[in-house]
SEMIGU-950522 format. One line per field, with one value per residue (C-alpha): z, x, y negated; residue in one letter. Coordinates in steps of 0.5 Angstrom, whole numbers, plus 500, padded with zeros to 3 digits. Layout:
N
up Z|...
east X|...
north Y|...
residuo a|...
This chain:
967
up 501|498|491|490|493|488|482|484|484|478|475|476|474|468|465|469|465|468|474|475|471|476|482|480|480|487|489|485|488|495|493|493|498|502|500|500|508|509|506|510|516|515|514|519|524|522|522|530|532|528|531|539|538|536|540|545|545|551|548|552|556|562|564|571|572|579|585|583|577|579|582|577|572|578|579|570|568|561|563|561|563|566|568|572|571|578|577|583|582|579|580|579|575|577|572|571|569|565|558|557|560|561|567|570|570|572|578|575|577|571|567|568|564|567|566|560|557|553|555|553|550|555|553|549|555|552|557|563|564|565|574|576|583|588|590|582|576|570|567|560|556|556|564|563|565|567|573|575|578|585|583|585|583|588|585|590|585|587|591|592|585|582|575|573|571|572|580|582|588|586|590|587|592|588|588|585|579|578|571|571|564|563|557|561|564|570|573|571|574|573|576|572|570|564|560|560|557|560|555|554|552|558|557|556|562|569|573|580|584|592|593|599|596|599|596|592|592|589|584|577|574|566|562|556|551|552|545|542|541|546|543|551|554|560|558|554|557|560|566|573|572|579|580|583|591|591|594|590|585|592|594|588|587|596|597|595|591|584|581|582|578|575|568|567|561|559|554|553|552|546|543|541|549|548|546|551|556|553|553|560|563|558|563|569|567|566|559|562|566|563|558|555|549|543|540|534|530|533|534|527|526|530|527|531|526|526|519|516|507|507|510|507|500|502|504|498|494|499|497|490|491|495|490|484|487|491|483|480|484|484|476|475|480|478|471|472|475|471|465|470|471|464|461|466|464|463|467|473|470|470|477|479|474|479|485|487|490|489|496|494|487|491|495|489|485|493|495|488|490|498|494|489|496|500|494|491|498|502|495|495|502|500|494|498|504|499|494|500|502|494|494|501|498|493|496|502|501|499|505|510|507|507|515|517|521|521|526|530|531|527|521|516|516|514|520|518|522|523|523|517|514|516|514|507|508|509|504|499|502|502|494|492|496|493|487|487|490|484|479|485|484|477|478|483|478|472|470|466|460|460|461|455|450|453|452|459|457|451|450|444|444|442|435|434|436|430|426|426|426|419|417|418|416|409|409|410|404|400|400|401|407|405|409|412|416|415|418|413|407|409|412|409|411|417|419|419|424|428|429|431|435|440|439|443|448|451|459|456|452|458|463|456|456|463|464|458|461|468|465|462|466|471|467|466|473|475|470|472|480|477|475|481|486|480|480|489|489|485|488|495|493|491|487|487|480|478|484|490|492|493|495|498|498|501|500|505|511|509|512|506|503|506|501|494|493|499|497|503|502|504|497|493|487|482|478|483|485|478|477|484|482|475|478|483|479|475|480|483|476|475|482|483|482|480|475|475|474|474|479|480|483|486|488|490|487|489|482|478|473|468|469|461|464|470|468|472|478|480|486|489|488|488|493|492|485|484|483|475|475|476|482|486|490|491|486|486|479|478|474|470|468|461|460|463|460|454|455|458|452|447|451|450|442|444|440|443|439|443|449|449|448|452|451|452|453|454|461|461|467|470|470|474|482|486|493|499|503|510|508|501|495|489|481|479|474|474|468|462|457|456|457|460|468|472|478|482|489|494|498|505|510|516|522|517|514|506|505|497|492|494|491|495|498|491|487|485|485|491|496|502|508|516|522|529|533|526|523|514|509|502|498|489|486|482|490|493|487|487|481|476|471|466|465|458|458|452|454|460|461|465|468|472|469|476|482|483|486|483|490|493|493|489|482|479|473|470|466|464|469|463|466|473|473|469|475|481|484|486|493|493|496|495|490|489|485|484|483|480|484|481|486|491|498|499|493|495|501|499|494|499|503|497|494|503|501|494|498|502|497|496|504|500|499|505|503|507|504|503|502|497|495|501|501|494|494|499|494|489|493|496|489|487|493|490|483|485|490|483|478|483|484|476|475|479|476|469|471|475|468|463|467|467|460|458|463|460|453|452|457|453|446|449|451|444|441|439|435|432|430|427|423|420|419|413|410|413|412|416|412|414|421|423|421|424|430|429|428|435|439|436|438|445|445|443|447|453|452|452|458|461|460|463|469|468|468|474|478|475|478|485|485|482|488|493|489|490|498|498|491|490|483|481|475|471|464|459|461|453|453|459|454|449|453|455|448|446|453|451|444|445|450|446|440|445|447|442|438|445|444|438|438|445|440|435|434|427|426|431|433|435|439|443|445|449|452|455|463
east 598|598|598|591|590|595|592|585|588|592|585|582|588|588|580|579|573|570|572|571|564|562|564|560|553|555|556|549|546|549|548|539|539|543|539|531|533|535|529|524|528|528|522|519|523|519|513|514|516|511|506|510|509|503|500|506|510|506|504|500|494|490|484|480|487|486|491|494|496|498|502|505|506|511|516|515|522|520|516|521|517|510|505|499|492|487|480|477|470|466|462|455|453|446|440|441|448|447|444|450|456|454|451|457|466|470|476|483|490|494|499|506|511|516|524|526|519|514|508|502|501|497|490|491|493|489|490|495|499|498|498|505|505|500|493|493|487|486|478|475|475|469|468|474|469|463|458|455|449|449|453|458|464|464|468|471|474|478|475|469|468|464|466|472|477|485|487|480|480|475|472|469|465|465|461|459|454|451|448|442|440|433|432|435|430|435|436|444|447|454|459|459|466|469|470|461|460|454|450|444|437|433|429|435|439|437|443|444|448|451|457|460|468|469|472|479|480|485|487|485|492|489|484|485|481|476|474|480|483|487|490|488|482|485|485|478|472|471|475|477|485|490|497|497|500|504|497|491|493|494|488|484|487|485|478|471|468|467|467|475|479|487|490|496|500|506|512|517|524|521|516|514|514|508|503|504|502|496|494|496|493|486|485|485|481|474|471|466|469|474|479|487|488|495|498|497|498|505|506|506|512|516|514|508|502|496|492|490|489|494|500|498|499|506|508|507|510|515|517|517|522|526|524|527|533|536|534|537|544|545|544|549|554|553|554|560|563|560|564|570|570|569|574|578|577|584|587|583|584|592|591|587|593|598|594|591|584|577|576|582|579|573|575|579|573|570|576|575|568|571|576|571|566|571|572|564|560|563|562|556|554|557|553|546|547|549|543|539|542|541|534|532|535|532|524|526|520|516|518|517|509|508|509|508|515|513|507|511|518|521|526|527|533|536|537|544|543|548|543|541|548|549|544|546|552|551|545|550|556|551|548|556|557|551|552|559|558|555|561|566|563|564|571|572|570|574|580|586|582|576|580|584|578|574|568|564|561|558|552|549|541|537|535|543|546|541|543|550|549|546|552|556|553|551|559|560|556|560|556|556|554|549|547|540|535|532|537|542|537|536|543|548|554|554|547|549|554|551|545|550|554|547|545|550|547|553|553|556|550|544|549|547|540|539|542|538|531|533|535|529|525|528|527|519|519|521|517|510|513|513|506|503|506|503|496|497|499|494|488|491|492|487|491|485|486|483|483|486|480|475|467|461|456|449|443|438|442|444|440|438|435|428|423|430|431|429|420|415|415|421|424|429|427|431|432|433|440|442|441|445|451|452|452|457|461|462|463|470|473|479|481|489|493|487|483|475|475|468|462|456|450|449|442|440|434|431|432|430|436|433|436|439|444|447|454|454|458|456|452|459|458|449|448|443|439|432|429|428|435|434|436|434|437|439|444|448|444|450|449|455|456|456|463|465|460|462|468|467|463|468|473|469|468|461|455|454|448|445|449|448|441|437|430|432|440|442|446|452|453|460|461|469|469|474|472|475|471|474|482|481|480|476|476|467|464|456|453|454|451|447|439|434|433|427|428|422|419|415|408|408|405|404|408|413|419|420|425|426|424|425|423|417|415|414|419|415|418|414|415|417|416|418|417|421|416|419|413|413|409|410|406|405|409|403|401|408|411|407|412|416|422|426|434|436|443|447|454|459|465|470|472|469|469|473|470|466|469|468|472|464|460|454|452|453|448|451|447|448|446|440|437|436|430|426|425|423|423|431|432|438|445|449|453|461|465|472|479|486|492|497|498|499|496|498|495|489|489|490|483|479|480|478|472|469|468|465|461|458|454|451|447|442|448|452|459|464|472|477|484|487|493|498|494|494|503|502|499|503|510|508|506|514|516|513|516|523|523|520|524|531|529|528|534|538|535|536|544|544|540|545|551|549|548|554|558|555|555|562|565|562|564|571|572|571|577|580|574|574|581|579|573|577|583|580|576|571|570|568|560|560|563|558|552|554|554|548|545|547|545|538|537|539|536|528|529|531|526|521|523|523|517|514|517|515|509|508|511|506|500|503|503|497|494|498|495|487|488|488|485|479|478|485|487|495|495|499|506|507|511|516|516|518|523|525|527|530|535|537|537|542|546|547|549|555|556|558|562|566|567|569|574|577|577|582|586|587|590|590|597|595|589|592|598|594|589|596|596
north 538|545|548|548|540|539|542|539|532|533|536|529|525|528|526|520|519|524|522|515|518|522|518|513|518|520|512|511|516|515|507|509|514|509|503|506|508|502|499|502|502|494|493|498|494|487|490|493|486|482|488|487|480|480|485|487|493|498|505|508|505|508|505|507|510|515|515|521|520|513|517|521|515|512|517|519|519|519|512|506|501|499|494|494|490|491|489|487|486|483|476|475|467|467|466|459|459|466|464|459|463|470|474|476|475|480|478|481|481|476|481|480|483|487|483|483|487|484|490|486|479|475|471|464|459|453|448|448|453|461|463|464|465|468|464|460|462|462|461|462|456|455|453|448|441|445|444|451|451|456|462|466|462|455|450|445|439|433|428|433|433|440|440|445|443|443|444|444|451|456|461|468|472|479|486|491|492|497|500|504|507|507|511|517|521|523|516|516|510|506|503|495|494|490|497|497|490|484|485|489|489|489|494|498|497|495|491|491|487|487|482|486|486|480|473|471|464|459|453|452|452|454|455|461|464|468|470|472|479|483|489|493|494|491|484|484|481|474|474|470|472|471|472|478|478|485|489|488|495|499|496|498|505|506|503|508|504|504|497|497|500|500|499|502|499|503|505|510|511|516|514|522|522|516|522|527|522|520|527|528|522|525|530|527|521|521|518|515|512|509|512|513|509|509|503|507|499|500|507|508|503|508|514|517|516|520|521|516|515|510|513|520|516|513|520|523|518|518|525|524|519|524|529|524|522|529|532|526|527|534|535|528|532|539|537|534|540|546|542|540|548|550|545|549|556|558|555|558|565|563|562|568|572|570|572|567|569|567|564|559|559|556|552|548|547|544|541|537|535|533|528|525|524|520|515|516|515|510|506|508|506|499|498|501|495|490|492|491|485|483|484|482|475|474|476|473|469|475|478|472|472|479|479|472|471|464|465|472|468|474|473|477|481|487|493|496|503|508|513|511|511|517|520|517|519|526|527|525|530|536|534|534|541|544|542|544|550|554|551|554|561|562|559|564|570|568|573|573|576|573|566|567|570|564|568|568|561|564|568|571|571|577|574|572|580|582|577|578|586|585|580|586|592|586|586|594|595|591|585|577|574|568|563|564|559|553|549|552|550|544|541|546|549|544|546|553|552|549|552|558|554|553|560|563|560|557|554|547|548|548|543|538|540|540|533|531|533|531|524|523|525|521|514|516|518|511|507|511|509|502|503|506|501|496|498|499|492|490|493|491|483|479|473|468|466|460|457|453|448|453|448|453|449|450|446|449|446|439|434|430|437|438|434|433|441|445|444|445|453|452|455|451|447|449|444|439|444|444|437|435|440|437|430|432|436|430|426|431|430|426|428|426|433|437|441|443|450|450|451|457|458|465|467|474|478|485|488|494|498|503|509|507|503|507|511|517|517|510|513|511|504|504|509|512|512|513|520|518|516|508|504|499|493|487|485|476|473|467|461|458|452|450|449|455|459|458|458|465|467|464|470|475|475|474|469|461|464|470|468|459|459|455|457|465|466|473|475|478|484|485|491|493|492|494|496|497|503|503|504|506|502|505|501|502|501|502|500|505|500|494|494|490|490|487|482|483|480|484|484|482|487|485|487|491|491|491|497|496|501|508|515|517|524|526|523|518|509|506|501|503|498|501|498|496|503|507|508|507|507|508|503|504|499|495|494|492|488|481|478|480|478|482|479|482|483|483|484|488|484|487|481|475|468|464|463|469|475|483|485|487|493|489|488|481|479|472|466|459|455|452|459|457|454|460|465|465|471|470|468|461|464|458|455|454|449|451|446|448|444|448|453|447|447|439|437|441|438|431|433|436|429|425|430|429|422|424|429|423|421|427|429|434|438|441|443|446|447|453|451|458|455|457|465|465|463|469|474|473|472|479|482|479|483|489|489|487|494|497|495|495|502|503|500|505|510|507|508|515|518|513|517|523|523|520|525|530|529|527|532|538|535|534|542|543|539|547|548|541|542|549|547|541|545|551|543|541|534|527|526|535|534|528|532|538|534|531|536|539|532|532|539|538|532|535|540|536|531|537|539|532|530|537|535|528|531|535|529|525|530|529|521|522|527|521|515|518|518|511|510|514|513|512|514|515|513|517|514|514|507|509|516|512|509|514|517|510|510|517|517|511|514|520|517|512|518|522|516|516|523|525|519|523|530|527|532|533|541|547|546|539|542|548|544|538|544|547|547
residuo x|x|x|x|x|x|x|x|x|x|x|x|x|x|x|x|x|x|x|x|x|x|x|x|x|x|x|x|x|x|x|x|x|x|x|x|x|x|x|x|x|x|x|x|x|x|x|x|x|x|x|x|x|x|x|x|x|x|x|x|x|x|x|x|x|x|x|x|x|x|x|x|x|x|x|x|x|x|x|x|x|x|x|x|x|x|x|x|x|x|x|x|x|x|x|x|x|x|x|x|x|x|x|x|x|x|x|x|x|x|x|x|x|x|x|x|x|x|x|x|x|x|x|x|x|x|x|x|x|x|x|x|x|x|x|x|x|x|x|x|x|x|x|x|x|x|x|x|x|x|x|x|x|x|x|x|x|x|x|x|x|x|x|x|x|x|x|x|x|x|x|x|x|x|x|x|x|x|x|x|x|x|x|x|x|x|x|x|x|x|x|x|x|x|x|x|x|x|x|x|x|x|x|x|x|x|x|x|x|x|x|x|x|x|x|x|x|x|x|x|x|x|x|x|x|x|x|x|x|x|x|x|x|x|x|x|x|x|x|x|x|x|x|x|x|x|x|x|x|x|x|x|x|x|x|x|x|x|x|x|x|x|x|x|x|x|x|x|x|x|x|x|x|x|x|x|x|x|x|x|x|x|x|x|x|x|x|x|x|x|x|x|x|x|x|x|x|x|x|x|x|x|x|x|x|x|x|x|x|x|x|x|x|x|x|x|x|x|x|x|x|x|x|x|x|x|x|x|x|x|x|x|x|x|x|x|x|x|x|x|x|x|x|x|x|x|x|x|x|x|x|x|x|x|x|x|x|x|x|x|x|x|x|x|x|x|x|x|x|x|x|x|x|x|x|x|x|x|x|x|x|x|x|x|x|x|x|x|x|x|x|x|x|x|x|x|x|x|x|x|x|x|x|x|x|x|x|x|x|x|x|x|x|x|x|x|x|x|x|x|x|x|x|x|x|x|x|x|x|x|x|x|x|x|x|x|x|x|x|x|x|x|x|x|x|x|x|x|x|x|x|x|x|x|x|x|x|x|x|x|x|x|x|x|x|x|x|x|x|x|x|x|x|x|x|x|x|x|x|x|x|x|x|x|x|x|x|x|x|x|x|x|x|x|x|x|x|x|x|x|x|x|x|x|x|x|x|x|x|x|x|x|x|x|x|x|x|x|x|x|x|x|x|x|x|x|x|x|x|x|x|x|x|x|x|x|x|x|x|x|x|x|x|x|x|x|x|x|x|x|x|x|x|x|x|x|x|x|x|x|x|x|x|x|x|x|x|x|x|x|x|x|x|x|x|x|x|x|x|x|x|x|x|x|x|x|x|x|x|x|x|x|x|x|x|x|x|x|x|x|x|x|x|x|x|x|x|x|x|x|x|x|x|x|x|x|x|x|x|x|x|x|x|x|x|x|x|x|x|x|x|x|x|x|x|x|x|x|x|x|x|x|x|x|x|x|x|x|x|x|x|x|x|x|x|x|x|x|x|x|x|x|x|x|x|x|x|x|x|x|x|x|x|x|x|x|x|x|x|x|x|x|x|x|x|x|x|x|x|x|x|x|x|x|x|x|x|x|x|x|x|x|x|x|x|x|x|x|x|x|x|x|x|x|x|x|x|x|x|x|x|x|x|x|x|x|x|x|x|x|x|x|x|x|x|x|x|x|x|x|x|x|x|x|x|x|x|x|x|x|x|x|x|x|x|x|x|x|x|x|x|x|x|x|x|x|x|x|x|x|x|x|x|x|x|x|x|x|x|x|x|x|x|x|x|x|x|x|x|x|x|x|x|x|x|x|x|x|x|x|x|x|x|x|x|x|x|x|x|x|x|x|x|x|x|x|x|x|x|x|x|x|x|x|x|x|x|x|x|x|x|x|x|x|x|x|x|x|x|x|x|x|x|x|x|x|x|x|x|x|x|x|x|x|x|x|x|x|x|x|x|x|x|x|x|x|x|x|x|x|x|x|x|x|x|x|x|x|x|x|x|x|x|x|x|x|x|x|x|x|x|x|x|x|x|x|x|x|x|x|x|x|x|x|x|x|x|x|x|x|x|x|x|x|x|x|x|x|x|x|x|x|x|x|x|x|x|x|x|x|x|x|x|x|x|x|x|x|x|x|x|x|x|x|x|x|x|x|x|x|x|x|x|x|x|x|x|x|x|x|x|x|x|x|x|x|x
């Protein structure tokens, strides 16, 4: 250990306080690097097993895949594994089995996984067993008990039976089909193979079969599911599956026809390498035929993605965080030092005298920086995977919902990747060095003269040289020197000092800033995060308040319907829908376990809104508007009943008298939706006001469609009806409109009463169910009545049994029940999960800006022990010396709260620019709460601070001072 190894460890020895404090903000910010990386690559790692569970781990599928390229994919060294599906043709049902089991099947080889591998997730066994050797089959599940009548798949059953079943020996005659496309006018034909589909409108496509393929026999062994989903095209379509004998993909790549082919299934060692082959395999299959395709839903989860809103928005945020956390570590660790070498000025200068030079002066100040990284980051690596663990603990349930585990055999786990701790490791490594680098510099250029005269950290501004020249030529002259400024008029001589004290611009003074305005930015910064992971988290989930027993009820398919509520035109008789639904209301009341929260008739009406109620943007939401600013479209017309609607007046601040009335009540229009458009969420509000809307009905016209009401050729509202050969016809509204009713809504509200959903593109205009029966130009939608239990699927369930029984006293209504109370626990289990992520990440930051004010703060008061001494000495006393201080803490902590909220502010805009890819009309509110938290963290932060400070300067005269600031 040399000399300056020495002098680094007893430098550290000496102020433990800003040694302990700077290795706890290099364990912090190590302890959230390490954590936030850990975090994504845990979660990363239980979607790529729920995705591979769910869907299999292949990457890359070629379908029709040519010989050559076949080849190729063999001796591909970047090919980890591979699998190959073989369609060998196709089997022609015949016209009488066609209209209840389709015009065709599709002969194909069963999908195994190579050992160890699980390339694909083969169909839904749902009765017997999947084939395991050669001359076994799998059939769709509907031909499971099935008589066919002749076709091209035999049966021969146990004890000559003809129905399907398990063991029965089946034989398929294949061949080709062929596609000719009668709309091109060059006769294009093609191939028929399961990539092309079996349905089609006959005077589309003509269909030609030859069974000159030969046969495939076997035994029956299971049935599979034919309608579900398959993740590769090669298991999509209704097929005759057999376990492959080891020739049929060598025979289907070598024969001429057209109506075989190969699907290879495969993965990478590197999942970057996936891409590349799909582009290669591009080029030599032809689109039409088949086609390459990418498990982009599990690609992602190993860091391959394509564009996509969402992930844009994650990025973005992403790099904010990365942004806050890197600025938030240099500024605590550079502070630290920057302090560290200017309480250390003259002993840098003393070393430089006796001929130390600047590179060992450097490598002094990095080698500090080494010893505080080997105690800091593996500490902090610690508390990152045990903060991890922690929050992974406590939201484990959230967590569990939020990626199913139950349903995929997964677990919820923290992945401890050297990787990523590494990576930690080094990001901390080099935010230390970085933030050391410029401190070790300054100590390299001290001199001897300049450490004894300590003036290098002082700069006097413009302002203040001029000053002081008139001090002086005011002094010259004969003259006395007074106190000038606002500061020294209202605080006095403490004032006054310490107004120069911060003109001299000293690099204490702009360390204490800087770590001010970092820290405040840095605690507004996590908050307006918090804010807009809430605002993504909500928009996302729908928590279903209000209901856990949800009952859809139709009254026109109930066979105890026609003739009670649907009349003989076929329409639904009002009165008679709200008389059944009240009595089974009541009859549901005092269900075991469970609350009535209430029930609606929904009915959709063809409306017309003045152009006095469209908000401008609604376009967004409306689609198009009318020339005159108006629109019309179908919108739900929702019928409360009585107790809920008043109830939901009653919330509103509205008038029982206005809205309760039951000759005329007035309607309240819901005026906050949020939509989901593809990938993207948007938060609308359509209406600008209330008004009066218009619900219309529409002439037939015989052999058209009614279109609605549309602007016609000349900007005028007409009625547009279209018909199948493209004709249309705009028609005058006095002519196409045969009924009208107006709807006066007195009220916006911005929240829905329980049951009825804003999360849809359509306006919703609600009345007492009082109002049902005076209008007839709505068309019944259908009803919905709705129970608390809780929060308790049981309970639910238990009332869903109990409320069945009730229901068969009611055979005019047909009910059908949801159970919301297991998807609700869900939502509000991955909502927690979310918040827990925030306010974790919250709380970490609330500590790396706590430390690095109180680093900062103390440490520049310390150096200042001689001056302190000084003042006390010619007879400044306590009352004088604490405003003085004061008075300089409140200066650094305006100008610091200036300057962090000004980088809150530019960090905002980029959250904000990330939000509105995935969130259209997102919106950031002013983060006037997390400013004035901001303001109150700081300010109590400074306040310990300096109390902790000054009671460290307690040096009581000059002598004293200079004899503890010796080497």
């Amino acid at each position: 250990m040399n000399i300056f190894t020495r002098f680094s460890l007893r430098s550290l020895f000496g102020n433990r306080t800003r040694t302990i404090v700077s290795i706890i903000g290099i364990a912090l910010s190590c302890a959230l690097v390490c954590a936030v990386l850990t975090s994504v690559v845990s979660m990363s790692n239980m979607l790529y097993e729920r995705t591979a569970a769910d869907e299999g781990s292949w990457q890359v599928e070629a379908a029709n895949v040519p010989a050559d390229a076949h080849r190729a994919l063999e001796g591909d060294g970047r090919v980890a594994a591979r699998l190959d599906v073989a369609e060998l043709g196709a089997i022609q049902m015949g016209d009488d089995n066609a209209a209840d089991y389709g015009s065709y099947l599709f002969a194909k080889t069963w999908p195994v996984n190579p050992e160890g591998e699980r390339l694909v997730t083969g169909p839904e066994i749902t009765a017997g067993r999947a084939p395991e050797a050669p001359g076994e089959i799998a059939l769709p599940h509907y031909l499971e008990g099935v008589e066919l009548a002749p076709c091209g798949l035999s049966v021969q059953g146990a004890d000559d039976a003809s129905a399907i079943e398990l063991g029965s020996t089946v034989t398929a005659e294949l061949g080709e089909r062929t596609l000719r496309y009668l709309e091109d006018d060059s006769g294009l034909t093609a191939a028929g193979t399961s990539l092309r589909g079996t349905y089609f409108q006959d005077d589309t496509v003509e269909e030609t079969f030859d069974a000159d393929l030969g046969q495939v026999s076997g035994t029956v062994v299971g049935f599979y599911r034919s309608y579900g989903f398959s993740s590769t095209r090669a298991l999509q379509g209704n097929s005759v599956y057999v376990y492959p004998s080891g020739n049929e993909v060598e025979g289907a790549l070598a024969d001429a026809s057209d109506a075989t082919c190969v699907y290879s299934i495969l993965t990478t060692h590197d999942p970057q390498d996936a891409l590349s082959i799909a582009d290669e395999l591009s080029s030599d299959i032809d689109p039409q035929a088949g086609g390459v395709a990418t498990h982009t839903s599990l690609l992602r989860w190993q860091g391959v993605t394509g564009s996509s809103e969402v992930w844009n928005t994650l990025y973005m945020i992403a790099g904010v965080l990365a942004v806050v956390i890197a600025v938030a570590g240099v500024s605590l660790v550079y502070n630290s030092f920057a302090i560290s070498v200017a309480e250390r000025t003259r002993q840098f200068g003393l070393l430089a005298s006796l001929g130390a030079s600047k590179r060992q002066l450097r490598r002094t100040v990095l080698t500090e920086a080494l010893l505080l990284s080997a105690v800091g980051i593996p500490i902090g690596l610690v508390l990152g995977l045990i903060g991890c663990l922690a929050v992974f603990q406590l939201t484990g349930s959230g967590l569990a919902a939020m990626f199913d585990v139950d349903a995929y055999g997964i677990q919820v786990s923290v992945t401890v990747s050297p990787a990523v701790l590494g990576i930690s490791a080094g990001v901390a490594l080099a935010t230390v060095l970085v933030s050391a680098w410029i401190p070790a510099l300054r100590a390299s250029r001290v001199s001897a003269v300049d450490a004894i005269r300590q003036t290098r950290d002082i700069h006097l501004t413009r302002r203040a040289r001029r000053a002081l020249a008139r001090a002086g030529k005011s002094t010259a002259d004969g003259g006395t020197v007074h106190l000038r400024g606002l500061s020294a008029r209202l605080f006095g001589v403490p004032g006054f000092i310490a107004h120069r004290n911060l003109t001299r611009a000293t690099s204490k003074g702009r360390v204490t800033v800087a770590a001010l305005a970092v820290s405040v930015a840095l605690l507004i910064i996590s908050g307006v995060i918090g804010s807009v992971m809430d605002y993504a988290s909500g928009t996302a989930i729908d928590a279903a308040d209000g209901t856990d027993l949800q009952v859809r009820i139709d009254a026109t398919t109930a066979e105890g319907s026609t003739g009670t509520i649907v009349r003989e035109d076929g329409k639904v008789d009002n009165v008679a829908l709200a008389d059944a639904l009240a009595r089974l209301y009541d009859a549901a009341d005092g269900l075991e376990g469970t609350t009535r929260a209430g029930y609606h008739a929904s009915y959709v009406a063809d409306t017309i809104v003045p152009a006095s109620m469209v908000s401008d943007g609604s376009d967004h939401f409306f689609g198009t508007l009318l020339a005159d600013g108006s629109w019309s479209g179908p919108i739900y017309v929702d019928f409360i009943d009585t107790a809920s609607w008043e109830t939901y007046v009653d919330g509103l601040g509205l008038s029982r008298e206005e809205f309760c009335d039951p000759a005329g009540p007035q309607a309240i229009a819901l005026n906050e939706y949020t939509l989901n458009e593809g990938g993207t969420y948007g938060y609308y509000s359509p209406l600008s006001g209330t008004g009066t809307v218009e619900t219309v009905s529409f002439a037939p016209l015989e052999g058209m469609y009614v279109g609605g009401v549309v602007s016609d050729t000349n900007g005028q509202p007409s009625v547009w009806y279209n018909a199948p050969d493209g004709s249309e016809r705009f028609v005058p509204l006095d002519e196409g409109i045969t009924a009208r009713k107006e709807i006066a809504v007195g009220a916006l509200a911005d929240t829905a009463p329980t049951g009825i959903s804003t999360r849809t593109g359509t306006l919703h205009i609600l009345l007492p169910v009082s109002a049902m029966a005076a209008n007839e130009t709505l068309g019944f939608a259908d009803a919905q009545m709705n129970f608390d239990a809780g929060g308790s699927a049981e309970t639910a369930a238990n009332a869903q049994d109990a409320l069945e029984l009730v229901a068969t006293d009611f055979p005019e209504l047909d009910c059908t029940y949801t159970n919301y109370a297991d998807t609700k626990m869900q939502n509000r289990m991955m909502s927690d999960t979310v918040q827990t992520f925030i306010y974790c990440f919250t709380v970490i930051c609330g500590l790396i800006a706590v430390a690095n004010v109180f680093n900062t703060l103390t440490n520049s008061l310390i150096l200042r022990r001689r001056e302190f001494a000084v003042l006390k000495s010619i007879g400044m006393g306590e009352s004088a010396f604490r405003r003085m201080i004061a008075y300089e803490c409140a200066s650094y902590a305006l100008r610091g709260f200036a300057i962090g909220l000004a980088l809150a502010a530019i960090a905002a805009a980029f959250l904000t620019q990330a939000m509105t890819y995935s969130f259209t009309t997102f919106t950031l509110e002013p983060p006037i709460a997390e400013a004035a938290a901001a303001a109150g963290i700081v300010l109590a932060v400074i306040v310990v601070s300096a109390a902790y400070a000054l009671r460290r300067s307690h040096a009581a005269n000059v002598v004293e001072a200079l004899r503890d600031d010796a080497i």
